[in-house]
C-alpha positions in Angstrom: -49.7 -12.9 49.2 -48.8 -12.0 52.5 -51.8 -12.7 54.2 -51.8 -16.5 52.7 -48.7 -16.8 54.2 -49.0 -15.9 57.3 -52.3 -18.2 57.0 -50.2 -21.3 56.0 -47.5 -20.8 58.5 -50.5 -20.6 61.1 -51.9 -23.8 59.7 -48.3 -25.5 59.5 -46.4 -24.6 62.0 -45.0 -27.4 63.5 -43.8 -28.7 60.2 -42.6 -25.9 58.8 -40.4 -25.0 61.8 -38.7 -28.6 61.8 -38.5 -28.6 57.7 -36.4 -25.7 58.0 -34.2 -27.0 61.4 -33.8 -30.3 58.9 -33.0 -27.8 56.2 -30.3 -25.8 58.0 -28.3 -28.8 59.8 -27.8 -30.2 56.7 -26.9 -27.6 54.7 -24.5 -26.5 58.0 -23.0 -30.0 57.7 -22.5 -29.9 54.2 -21.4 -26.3 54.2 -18.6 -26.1 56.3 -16.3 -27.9 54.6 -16.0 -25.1 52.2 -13.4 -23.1 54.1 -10.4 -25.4 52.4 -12.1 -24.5 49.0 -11.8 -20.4 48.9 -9.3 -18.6 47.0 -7.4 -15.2 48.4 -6.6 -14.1 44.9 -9.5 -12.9 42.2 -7.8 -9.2 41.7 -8.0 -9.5 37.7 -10.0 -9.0 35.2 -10.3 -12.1 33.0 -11.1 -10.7 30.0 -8.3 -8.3 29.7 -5.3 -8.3 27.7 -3.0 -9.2 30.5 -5.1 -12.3 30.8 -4.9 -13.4 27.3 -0.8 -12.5 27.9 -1.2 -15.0 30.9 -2.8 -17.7 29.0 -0.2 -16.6 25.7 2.3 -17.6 28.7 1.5 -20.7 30.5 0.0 -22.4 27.4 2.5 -21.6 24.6 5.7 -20.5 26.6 4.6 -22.9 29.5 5.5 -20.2 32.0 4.2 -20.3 35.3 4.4 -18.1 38.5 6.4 -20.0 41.4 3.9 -21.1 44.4 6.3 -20.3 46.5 9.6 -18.2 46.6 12.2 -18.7 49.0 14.9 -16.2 50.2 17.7 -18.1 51.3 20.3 -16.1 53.4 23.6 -16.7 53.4 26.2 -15.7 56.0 29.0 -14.9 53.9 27.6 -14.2 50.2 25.6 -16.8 47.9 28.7 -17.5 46.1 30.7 -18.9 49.1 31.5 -22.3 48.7 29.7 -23.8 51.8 26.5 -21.5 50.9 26.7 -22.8 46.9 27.0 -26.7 48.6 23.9 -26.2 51.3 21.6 -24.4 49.2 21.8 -27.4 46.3 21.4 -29.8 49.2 18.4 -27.9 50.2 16.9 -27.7 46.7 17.8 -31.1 46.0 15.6 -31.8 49.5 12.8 -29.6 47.3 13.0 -31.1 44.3 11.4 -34.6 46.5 8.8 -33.1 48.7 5.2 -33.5 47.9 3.6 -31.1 45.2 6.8 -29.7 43.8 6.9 -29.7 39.9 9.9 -27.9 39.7 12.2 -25.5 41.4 14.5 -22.7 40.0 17.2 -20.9 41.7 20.5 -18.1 41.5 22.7 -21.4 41.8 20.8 -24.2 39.3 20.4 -21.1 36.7 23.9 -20.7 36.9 24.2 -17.9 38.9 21.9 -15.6 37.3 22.4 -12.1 38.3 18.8 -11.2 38.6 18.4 -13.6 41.6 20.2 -12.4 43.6 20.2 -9.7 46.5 21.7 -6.1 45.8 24.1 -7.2 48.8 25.3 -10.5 47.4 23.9 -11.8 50.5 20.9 -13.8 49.6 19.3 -15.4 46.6 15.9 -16.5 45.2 14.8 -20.0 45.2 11.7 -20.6 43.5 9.2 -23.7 44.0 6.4 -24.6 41.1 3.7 -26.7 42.1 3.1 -29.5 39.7 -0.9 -28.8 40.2 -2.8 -25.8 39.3 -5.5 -26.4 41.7 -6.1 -23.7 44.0 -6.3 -25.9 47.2 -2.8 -27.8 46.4 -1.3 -24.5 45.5 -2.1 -23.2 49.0 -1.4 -26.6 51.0 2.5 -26.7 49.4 3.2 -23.1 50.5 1.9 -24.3 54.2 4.0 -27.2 54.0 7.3 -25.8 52.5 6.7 -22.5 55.3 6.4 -25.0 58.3 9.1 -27.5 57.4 11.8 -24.8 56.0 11.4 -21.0 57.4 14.3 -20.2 59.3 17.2 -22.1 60.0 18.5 -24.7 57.6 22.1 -25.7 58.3 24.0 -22.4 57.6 21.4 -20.9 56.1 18.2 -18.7 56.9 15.3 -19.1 54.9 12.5 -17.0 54.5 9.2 -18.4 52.5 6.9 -16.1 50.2 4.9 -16.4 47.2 1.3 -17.0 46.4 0.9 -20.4 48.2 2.5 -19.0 51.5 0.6 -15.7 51.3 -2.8 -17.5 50.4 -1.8 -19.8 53.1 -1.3 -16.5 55.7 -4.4 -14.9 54.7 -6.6 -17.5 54.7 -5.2 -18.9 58.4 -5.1 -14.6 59.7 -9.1 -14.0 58.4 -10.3 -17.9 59.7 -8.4 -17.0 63.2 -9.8 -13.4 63.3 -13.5 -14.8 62.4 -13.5 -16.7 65.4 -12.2 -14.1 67.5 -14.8 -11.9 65.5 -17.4 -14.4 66.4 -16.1 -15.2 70.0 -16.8 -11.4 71.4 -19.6 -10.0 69.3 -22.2 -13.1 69.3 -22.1 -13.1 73.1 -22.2 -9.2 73.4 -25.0 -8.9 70.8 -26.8 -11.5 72.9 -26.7 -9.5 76.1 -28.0 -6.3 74.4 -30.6 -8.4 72.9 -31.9 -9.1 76.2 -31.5 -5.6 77.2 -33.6 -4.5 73.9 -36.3 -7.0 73.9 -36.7 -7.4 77.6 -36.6 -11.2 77.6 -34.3 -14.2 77.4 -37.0 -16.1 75.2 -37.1 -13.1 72.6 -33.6 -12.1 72.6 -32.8 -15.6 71.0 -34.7 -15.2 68.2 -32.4 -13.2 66.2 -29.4 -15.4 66.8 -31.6 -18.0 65.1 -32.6 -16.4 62.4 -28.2 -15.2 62.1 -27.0 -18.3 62.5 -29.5 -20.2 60.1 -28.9 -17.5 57.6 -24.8 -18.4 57.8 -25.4 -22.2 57.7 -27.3 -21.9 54.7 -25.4 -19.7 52.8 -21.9 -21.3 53.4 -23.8 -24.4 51.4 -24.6 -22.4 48.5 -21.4 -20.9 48.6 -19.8 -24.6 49.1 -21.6 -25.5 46.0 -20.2 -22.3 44.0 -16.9 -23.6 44.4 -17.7 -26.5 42.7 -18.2 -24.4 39.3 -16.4 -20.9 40.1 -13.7 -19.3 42.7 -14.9 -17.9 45.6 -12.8 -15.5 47.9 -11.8 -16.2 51.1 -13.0 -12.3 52.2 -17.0 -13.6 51.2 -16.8 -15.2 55.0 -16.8 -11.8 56.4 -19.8 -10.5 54.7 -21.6 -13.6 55.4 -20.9 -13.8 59.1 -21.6 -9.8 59.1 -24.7 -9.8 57.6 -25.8 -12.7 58.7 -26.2 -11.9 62.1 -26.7 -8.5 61.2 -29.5 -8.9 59.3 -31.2 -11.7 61.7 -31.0 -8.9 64.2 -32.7 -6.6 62.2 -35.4 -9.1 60.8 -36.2 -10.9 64.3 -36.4 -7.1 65.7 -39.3 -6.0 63.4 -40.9 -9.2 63.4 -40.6 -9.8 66.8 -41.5 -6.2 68.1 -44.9 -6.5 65.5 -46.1 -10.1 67.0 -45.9 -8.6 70.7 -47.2 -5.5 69.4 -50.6 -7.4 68.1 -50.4 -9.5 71.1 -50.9 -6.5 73.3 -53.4 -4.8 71.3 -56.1 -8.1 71.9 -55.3 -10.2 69.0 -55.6 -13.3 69.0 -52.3 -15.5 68.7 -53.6 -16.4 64.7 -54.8 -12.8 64.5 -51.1 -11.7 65.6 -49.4 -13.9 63.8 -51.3 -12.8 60.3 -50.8 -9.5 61.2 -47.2 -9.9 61.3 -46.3 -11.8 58.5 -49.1 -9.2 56.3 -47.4 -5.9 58.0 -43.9 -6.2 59.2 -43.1 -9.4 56.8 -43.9 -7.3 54.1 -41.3 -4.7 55.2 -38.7 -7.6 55.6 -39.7 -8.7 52.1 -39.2 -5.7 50.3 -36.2 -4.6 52.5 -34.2 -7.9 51.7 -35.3 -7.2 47.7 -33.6 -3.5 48.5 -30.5 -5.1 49.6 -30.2 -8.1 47.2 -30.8 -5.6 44.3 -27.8 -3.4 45.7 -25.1 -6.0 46.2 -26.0 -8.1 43.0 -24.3 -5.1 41.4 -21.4 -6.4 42.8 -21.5 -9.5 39.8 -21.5 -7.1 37.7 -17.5 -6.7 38.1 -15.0 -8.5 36.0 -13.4 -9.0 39.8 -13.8 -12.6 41.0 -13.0 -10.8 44.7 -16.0 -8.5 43.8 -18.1 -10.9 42.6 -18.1 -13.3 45.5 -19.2 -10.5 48.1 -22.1 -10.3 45.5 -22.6 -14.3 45.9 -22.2 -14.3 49.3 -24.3 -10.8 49.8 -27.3 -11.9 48.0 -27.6 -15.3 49.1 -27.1 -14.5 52.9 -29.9 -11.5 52.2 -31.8 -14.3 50.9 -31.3 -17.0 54.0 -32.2 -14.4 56.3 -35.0 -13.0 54.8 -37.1 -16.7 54.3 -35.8 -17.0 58.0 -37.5 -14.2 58.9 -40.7 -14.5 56.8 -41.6 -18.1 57.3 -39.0 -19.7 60.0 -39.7 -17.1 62.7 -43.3 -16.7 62.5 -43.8 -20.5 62.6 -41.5 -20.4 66.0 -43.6 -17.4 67.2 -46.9 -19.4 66.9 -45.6 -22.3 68.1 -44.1 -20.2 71.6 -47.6 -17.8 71.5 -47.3 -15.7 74.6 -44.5 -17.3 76.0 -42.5 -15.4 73.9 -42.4 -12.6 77.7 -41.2 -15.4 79.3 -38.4 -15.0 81.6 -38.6 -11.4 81.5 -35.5 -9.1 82.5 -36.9 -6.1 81.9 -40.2 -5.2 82.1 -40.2 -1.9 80.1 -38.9 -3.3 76.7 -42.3 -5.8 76.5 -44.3 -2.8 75.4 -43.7 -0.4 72.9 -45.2 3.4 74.0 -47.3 5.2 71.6 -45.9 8.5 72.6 -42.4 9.1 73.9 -39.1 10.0 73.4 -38.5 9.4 69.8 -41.7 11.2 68.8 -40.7 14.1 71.0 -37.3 14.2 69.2 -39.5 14.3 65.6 -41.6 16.6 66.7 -38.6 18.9 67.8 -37.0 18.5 64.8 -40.1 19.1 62.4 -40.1 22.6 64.2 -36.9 23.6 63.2 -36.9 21.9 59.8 -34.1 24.3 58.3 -31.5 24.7 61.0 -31.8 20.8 61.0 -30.7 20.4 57.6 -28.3 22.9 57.6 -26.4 21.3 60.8 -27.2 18.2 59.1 -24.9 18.9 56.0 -22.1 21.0 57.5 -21.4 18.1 59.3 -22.0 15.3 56.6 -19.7 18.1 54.4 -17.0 17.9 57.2 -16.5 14.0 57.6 -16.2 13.8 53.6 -14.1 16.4 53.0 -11.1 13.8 53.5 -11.8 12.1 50.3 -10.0 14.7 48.1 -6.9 12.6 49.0 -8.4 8.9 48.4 -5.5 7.0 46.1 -6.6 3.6 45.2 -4.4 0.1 44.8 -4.7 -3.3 45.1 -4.2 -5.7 47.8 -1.0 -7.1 48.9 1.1 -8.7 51.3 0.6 -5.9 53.0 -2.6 -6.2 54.1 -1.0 -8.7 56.1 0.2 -7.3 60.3 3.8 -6.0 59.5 5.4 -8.9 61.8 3.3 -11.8 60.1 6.4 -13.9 58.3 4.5 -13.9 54.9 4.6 -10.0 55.3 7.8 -9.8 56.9 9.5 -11.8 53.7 7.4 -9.7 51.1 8.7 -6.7 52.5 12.1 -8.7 52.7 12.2 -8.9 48.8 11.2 -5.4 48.5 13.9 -4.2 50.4 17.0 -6.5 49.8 16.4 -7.5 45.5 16.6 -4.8 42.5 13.3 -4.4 40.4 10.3 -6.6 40.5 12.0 -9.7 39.8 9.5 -12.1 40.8 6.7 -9.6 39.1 7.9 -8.5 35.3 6.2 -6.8 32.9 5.4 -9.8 30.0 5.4 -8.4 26.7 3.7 -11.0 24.0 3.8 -10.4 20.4 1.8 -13.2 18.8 3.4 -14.1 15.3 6.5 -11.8 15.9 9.1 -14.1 14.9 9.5 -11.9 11.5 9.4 -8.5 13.4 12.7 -8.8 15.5 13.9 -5.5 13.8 10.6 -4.0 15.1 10.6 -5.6 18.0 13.8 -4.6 19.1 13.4 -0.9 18.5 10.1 -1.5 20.4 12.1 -2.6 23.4 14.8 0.0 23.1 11.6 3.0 23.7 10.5 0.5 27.0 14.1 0.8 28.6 13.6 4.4 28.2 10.5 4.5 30.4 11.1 5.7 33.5 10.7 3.4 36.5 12.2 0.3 33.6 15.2 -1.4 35.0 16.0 -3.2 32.5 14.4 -5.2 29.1 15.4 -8.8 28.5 16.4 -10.3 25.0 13.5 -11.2 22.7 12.7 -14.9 23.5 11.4 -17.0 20.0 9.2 -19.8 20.1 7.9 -21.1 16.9 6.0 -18.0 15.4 5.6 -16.0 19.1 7.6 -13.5 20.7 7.9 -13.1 24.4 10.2 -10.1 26.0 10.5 -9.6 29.9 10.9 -5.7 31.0 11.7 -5.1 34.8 10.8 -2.9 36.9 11.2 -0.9 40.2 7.9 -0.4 41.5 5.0 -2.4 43.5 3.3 -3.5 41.0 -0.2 -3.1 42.0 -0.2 0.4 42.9 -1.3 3.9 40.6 2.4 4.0 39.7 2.8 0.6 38.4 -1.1 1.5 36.4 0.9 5.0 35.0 3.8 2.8 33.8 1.6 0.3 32.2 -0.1 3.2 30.5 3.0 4.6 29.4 4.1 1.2 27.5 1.0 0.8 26.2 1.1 4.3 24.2 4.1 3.1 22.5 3.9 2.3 19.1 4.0 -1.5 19.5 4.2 -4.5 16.5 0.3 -5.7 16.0 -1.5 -7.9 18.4 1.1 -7.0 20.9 0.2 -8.0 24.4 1.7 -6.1 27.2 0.7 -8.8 30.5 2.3 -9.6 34.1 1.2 -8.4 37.5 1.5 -4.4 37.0 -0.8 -5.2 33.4 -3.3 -6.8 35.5 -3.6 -4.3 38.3 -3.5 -1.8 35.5 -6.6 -3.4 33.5 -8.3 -4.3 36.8 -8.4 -0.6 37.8 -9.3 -0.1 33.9 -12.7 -2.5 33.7 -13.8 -1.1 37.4 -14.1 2.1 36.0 -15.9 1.1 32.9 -18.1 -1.4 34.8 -19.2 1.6 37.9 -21.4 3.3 35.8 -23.7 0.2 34.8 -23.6 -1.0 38.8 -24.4 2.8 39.5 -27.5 2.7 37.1 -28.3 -0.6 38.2 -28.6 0.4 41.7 -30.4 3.6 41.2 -33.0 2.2 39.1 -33.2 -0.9 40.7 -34.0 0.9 44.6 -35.8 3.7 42.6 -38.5 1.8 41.6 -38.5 -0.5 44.8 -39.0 2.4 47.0 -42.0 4.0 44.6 -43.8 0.7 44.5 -43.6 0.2 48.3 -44.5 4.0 49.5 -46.5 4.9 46.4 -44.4 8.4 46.4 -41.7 9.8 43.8 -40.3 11.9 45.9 -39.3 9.8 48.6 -37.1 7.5 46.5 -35.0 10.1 45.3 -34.8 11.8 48.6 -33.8 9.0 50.2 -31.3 7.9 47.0 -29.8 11.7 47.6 -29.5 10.9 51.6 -27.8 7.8 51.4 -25.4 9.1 48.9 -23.9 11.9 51.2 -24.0 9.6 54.0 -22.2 7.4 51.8 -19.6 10.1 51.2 -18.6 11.2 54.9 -18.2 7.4 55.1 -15.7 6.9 52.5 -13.9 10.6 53.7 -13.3 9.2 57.1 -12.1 5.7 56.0 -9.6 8.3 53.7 -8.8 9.8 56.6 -8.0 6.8 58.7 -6.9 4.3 55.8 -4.7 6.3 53.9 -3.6 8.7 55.9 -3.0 6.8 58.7 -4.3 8.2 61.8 -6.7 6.6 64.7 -4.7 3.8 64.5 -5.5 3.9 68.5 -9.3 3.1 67.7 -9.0 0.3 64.9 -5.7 -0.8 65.7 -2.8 -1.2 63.9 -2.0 -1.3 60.6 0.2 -1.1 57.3 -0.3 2.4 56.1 0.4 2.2 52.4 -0.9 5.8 51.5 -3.6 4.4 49.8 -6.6 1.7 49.6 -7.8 -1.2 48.0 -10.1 -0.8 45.2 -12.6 -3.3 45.6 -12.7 -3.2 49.3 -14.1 0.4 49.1 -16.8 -0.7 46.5 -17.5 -3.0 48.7 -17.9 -0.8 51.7 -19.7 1.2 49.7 -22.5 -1.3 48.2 -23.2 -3.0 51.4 -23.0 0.4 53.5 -25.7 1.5 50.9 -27.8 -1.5 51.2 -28.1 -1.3 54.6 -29.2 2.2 54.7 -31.9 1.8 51.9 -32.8 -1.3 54.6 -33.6 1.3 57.7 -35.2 3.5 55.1 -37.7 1.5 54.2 -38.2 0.4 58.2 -39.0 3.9 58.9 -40.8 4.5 55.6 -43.4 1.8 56.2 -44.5 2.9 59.5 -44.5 6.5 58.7 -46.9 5.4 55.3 -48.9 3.2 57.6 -49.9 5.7 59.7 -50.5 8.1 57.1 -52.5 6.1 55.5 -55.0 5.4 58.6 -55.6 9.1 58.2 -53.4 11.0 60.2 -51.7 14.2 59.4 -47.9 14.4 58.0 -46.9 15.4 60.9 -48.0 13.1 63.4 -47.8 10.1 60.9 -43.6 11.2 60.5 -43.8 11.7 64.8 -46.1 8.3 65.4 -43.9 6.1 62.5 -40.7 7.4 64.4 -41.8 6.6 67.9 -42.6 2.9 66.6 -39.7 2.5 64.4 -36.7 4.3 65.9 -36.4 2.3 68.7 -36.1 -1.3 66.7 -33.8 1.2 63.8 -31.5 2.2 66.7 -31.5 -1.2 68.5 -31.0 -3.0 65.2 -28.1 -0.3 64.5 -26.3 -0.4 67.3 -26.3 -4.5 67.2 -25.6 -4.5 63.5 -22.6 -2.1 64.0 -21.0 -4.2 66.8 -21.3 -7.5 64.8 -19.3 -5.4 61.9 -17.3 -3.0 64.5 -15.4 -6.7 65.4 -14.0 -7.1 62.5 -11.8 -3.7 63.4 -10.1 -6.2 65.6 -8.8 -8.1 61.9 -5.1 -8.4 61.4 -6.4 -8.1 57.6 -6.5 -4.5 56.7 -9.0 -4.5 54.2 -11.6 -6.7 56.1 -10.2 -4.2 59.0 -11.7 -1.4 57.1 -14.8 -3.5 56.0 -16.1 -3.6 59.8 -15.0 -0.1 60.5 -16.3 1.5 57.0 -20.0 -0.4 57.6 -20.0 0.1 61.4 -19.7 3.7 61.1 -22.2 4.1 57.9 -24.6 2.2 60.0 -24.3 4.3 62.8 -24.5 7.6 61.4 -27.4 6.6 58.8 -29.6 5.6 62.2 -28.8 8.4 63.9 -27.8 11.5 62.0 -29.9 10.6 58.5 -32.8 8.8 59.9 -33.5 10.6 63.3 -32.9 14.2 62.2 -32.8 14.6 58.3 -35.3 12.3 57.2 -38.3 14.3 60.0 -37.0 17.8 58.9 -37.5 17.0 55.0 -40.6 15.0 55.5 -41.7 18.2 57.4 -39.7 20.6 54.5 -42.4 18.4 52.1 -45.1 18.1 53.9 -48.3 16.3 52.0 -46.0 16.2 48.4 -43.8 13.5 50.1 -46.6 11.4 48.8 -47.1 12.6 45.5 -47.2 10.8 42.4 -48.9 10.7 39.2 -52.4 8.9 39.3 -51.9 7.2 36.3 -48.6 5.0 38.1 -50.3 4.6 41.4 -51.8 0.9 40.3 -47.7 0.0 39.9 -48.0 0.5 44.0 -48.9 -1.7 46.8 -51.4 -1.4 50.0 -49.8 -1.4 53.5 
């Protein structure tokens, strides 16, 4: 297949390379219009019962949350007669702008208690948007933060609420992705030159990147049109976009010089190329795709985009590599060593410093390993203390107004006004003698402030329980739990923010252990169809997994309890993490890695299979591999290490969390475990039953 490939693109060149520059401008065009269109929520499961308590609410109770929530300050108490008269002149002024269905606040509900401060000195003000839509939500809490936060009159407003924090987050990660973008794709250029020697060369990768972006952010454009898509899937697509590219262009690159030097023709190379090296960009884009499609798998809309944008930004960049590049390459021939900085890079040695290092290594095998793992043992020990949560405002930088209001709220109003615990029971209008002994056992909950008065509508029973804590953290998940075990009247549904933190935690759990299998079976048999060997796919399974964990102990370490704050900057230290974010780190950290494995697993094979010994094909794969696995490392972990300069915590520990797992995997794993366990093995790396060798392909 591979060889008719590299045929066609030989053939075709020319018209292949401007079919895909057509291809990529318009897709670009087209494609980056979907930054208005991305959501920052997608923390809930959908199928849960607080979502059927959600749709119980806004379809038969026609309760809504507010888009956004206003804290209006007063200077001498909210019931002051000059405070009462501004703040209806200001809601009055809401009531008439743009977007606003409604509004509800401690002075047009008569005073209500529950809105206001435990000071008397402020009260809530809440905005509804007449319009559902995502974008519209998003653009009123822009519009009401602009025009009202701060001083109106004699009062001081502060703005909050889903429309102003999806407003915050989305403006904080598009401002940090240029930034992002502004520092490493210059950098990453420079070291290109520096790795491949050449100013013509180095700017292959950045094609290959960039292409792979365009093109995903119009599949993703189009994804919006049926399903939301978080705002967060722009990080992994600029990451691993470039990333990748870098990684791709590398091997493909490095292989066509490679053949060049050897005598080939420019055909001949070409061929060669796409049949050797294309191959290993093939099955290593499969390896990666198959890894973060598990993220779909998750009832998480926040999951499942990283497993949209993952997949189809594998995808750009692997048909970039495999047909764009090699059509570029045949068109440029030897001019690829044009304008040559560095005259050692144009050459790779067949003996040198990286087959020295295996060779060392192979002839201390065990005291390898054993350093190996005390120090893998080390990083992960943190992880003992990992609490997981859910992303807030507080992902948000401490002085960002969104944040600052949030944490205003928190601080200044009793309970969890804006975030109750809705309790629904469906055809309870006959059980109010049930009900209400129901109730009475939630007040006694600890961490309850207070339970409302059952509210009747038709047939259906809705009751409002307050409490004290965030609502998407482990305590908020106990407390749910503790409701839940309470004899309840049937088809009770117990919904509202801490319900749908609690079940999102809930499906997670039960969906891990079918993305686990899915993953392990999935690379399992990728990695014995491409080396032919059973032991080396579990090996390398086993590898990755500990890497995996020192990953995950010093993101523990750092995350939750708070230190290096010098190295990744500042941040919000909650005591614990997000969830999905450490899934995520987790599934693209292990991608990559299964990605360098099979790099360093196809040379190594290819040389064994010309003849030579194990020990010289682990020593001759390493010298021709490590120096693209390192370079390709090092580049991938500064396009990732960028994010680190986020205001957004979580994408914060996104590039630190992948940077590091890159890093050590190309280093620690790949340079000194994988050559003292090849060597541990020796011939029975390869071995595998005769009768599945025909499952196996030829390098």
């Amino acid at each position: 297949m591979f060889e008719k490939l590299g045929s066609l693109i030989v053939k075709r060149k020319r018209p292949i390379f401007i079919l895909f520059l057509v291809a990529i401008f318009s897709a670009g065009a087209i494609g980056t219009s979907v930054f208005g269109k991305l959501d920052s929520g997608g923390y809930n499961d959908p199928k849960s019962d607080s979502a059927k308590a959600f749709e119980y609410l806004t379809d038969v109770f026609k309760v809504k949350d507010p888009a956004v929530v206003l804290v209006v300050e007063t200077p001498n108490g909210v019931t002051d007669p000059t405070a009462v008269a501004t703040a209806t002149k200001l809601e009055s002024k809401l009531k008439n702008e743009v977007g606003v269905g409604s509004t509800l606040s401690y002075w047009s509900a008569g005073g209500a208690p529950t809105l206001k401060s435990s000071d008397g000195n402020s009260a809530f003000l809440f905005l509804y948007s007449e319009d559902v839509e995502w974008d519209n939500v998003q653009g009123l809490g822009k519009r009401i933060q602009e025009k009202y936060e701060g001083k109106f009159e004699n009062l001081t407003i502060y703005a909050s609420g889903t429309g102003v924090f999806a407003h915050a987050i989305n403006t904080k990660i598009a401002d940090d992705l240029k930034l992002s973008e502004a520092i490493s794709i210059p950098l990453t250029f420079i070291l290109l030159v520096f790795v491949f020697g050449g100013l013509v060369a180095s700017s292959m990768p950045l094609i290959v990147g960039v292409s792979a972006i365009l093109g995903s952010l119009f599949v993703i454009y189009l994804l919006t049109l049926v399903t939301g898509v978080s705002v967060f899937a722009l990080n992994l697509i600029t990451g691993l976009g470039l990333g990748l590219g870098i990684d791709y262009s590398l091997l493909i690159v490095n292989r066509f010089r490679e053949e060049l030097h050897a005598g080939k023709s420019l055909d001949e190379a070409i061929k060669k190329t796409v049949a050797t090296a294309g191959k290993t960009v093939f099955y290593s884009g499969l390896t990666v795709v198959i890894t973060l499609a598990a993220l779909m798998l998750f009832p998480l809309m926040f999951l499942k985009s990283f497993g949209y944008a993952g997949v189809t930004v594998v995808i750009m960049a692997v048909l970039g590599a495999l047909i764009a590049l090699p059509a570029l390459l045949a068109i440029l021939g030897k001019r690829i060593d044009k304008a040559v900085v560095r005259k050692g890079a144009l050459k790779p040695k067949e003996d040198g410093r990286w087959a020295q290092t295996a060779r060392f290594v192979m002839r201390k095998p065990v005291s390898v390993v054993v350093l190996s793992l005390v120090i893998l043992t080390v990083l992960a020990a943190p992880i003992k203390n990992i609490v997981f949560s859910q992303v807030d405002s507080r992902v948000l930088p401490a002085s960002n107004p969104a944040a600052y209001a949030a944490q205003l709220i928190t601080e200044r109003f009793p309970g969890q006004e804006g975030n109750p615990i809705e309790i629904i029971i469906p055809t309870g209008a006959n059980k109010i003698e049930q009900i209400t002994k129901y109730t009475q056992e939630i007040s006694k909950v600890s961490g309850i402030v207070r339970v409302g008065e059952p509210q009747i509508l038709g047939n259906d029973v809705r009751v409002v329980a307050i409490h004290d804590m965030g609502p998407r953290t482990p305590a908020a998940e106990a407390l749910i739990k503790q409701i839940r075990a309470i004899a309840a009247p049937d088809q009770t549904l117990v919904g509202g923010v801490a319900a749908d933190y609690a079940d999102t935690q809930i499906g997670i759990a039960k969906t891990m252990p079918w993305a686990l299998t899915w993953i392990a079976i999935g690379v399992l048999v990728l990695l014995f169809v491409f080396t032919g060997s059973l032991i080396l796919p579990i090996k390398a399974v086993i590898l990755n997994i500990l890497s995996l964990a020192a990953t995950l102990g010093l993101i523990t370490w750092i995350f939750v309890d708070g230190n290096l704050k010098w190295l990744v900057g500042d941040f919000t230290t909650t005591g614990s993490v997000d969830t999905g974010s450490i899934i995520l780190v987790a599934v693209v950290a292990f991608g990559l890695s299964m990605d360098y494995e099979l790099f360093l697993l196809s040379r190594i094979k290819e040389e064994h299979d010309a003849g030579r010994s194990n020990i010289e094909s682990v020593a001759t794969g390493l010298q021709r591999s490590a120096r693209i696995i390192t370079a390709a490392a090092g580049l991938l972990a500064i396009v990732f290490a960028s994010f680190v300069l986020s205001g957004v915590t979580s994408i914060k520990m996104l590039g630190f969390g992948v940077a590091f797992a890159i890093i050590l995997d190309a280093t620690l794993v790949r340079a000194l475990l994988v050559p003292a366990l090849m060597r541990l093995f020796g011939e029975r790396n390869w071995w595998a039953p005769n009768s599945l060798k025909r499952f196996t392909i030829d390098h």
